[in-house]
N, C-alpha and C positions, 0 to 999 in steps of 0.2 A: 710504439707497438701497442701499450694501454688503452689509449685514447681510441684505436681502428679496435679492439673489442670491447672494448665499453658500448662505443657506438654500433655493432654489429650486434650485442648482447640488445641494445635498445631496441633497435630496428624485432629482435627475432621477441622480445617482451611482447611488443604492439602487436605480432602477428598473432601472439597466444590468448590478449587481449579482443581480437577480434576473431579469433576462434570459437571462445569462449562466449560471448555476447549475441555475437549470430543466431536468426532462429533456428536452422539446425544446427547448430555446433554443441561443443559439448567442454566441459572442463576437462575430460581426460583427453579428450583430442588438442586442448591447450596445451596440457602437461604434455604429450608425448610431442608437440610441435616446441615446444622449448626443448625439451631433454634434444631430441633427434635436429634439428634446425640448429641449436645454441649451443647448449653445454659440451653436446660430446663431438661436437668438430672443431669447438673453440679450445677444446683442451688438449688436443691433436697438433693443430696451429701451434698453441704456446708452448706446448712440452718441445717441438720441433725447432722451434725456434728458440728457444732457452736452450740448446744443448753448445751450442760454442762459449755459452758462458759459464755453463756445467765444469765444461774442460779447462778452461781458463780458471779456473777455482781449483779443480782438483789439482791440475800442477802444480799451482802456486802450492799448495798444500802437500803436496810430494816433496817441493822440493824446498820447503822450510822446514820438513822433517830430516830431509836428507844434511842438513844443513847443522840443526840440533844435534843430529847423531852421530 
């Protein structure tokens, strides 16, 4: 699951890279092509994805209290 956004994090780097260097482009057109391309779907994906292991924790965690008490 790391390794597909590592590598999608790559891929959206180069875009902001070549956002930025183009003769019209701009560094904030960089920035907003990583934030809007990369960070905020990528964190979307993972939190969405990380949640059955959320739960698998927290039980565990319910029910080694439940167990202590």
């Amino acid at each position: 699951m790391y390794l597909v956004a590592i590598g999608w994090l790559y891929v959206v780097l180069m875009m902001a890279v070549a956002e930025a260097t183009h003769s019209q482009g701009s560094v904030l057109g960089a920035v907003i092509t990583f934030v809007l391309y990369g960070v905020l779907p990528l964190s979307v994906v993972l939190y969405i994805m990380g949640t059955p292991m959320r739960r698998r924790r927290r039980q565990q965690q319910d029910a080694d209290d439940t167990h202590r008490g």
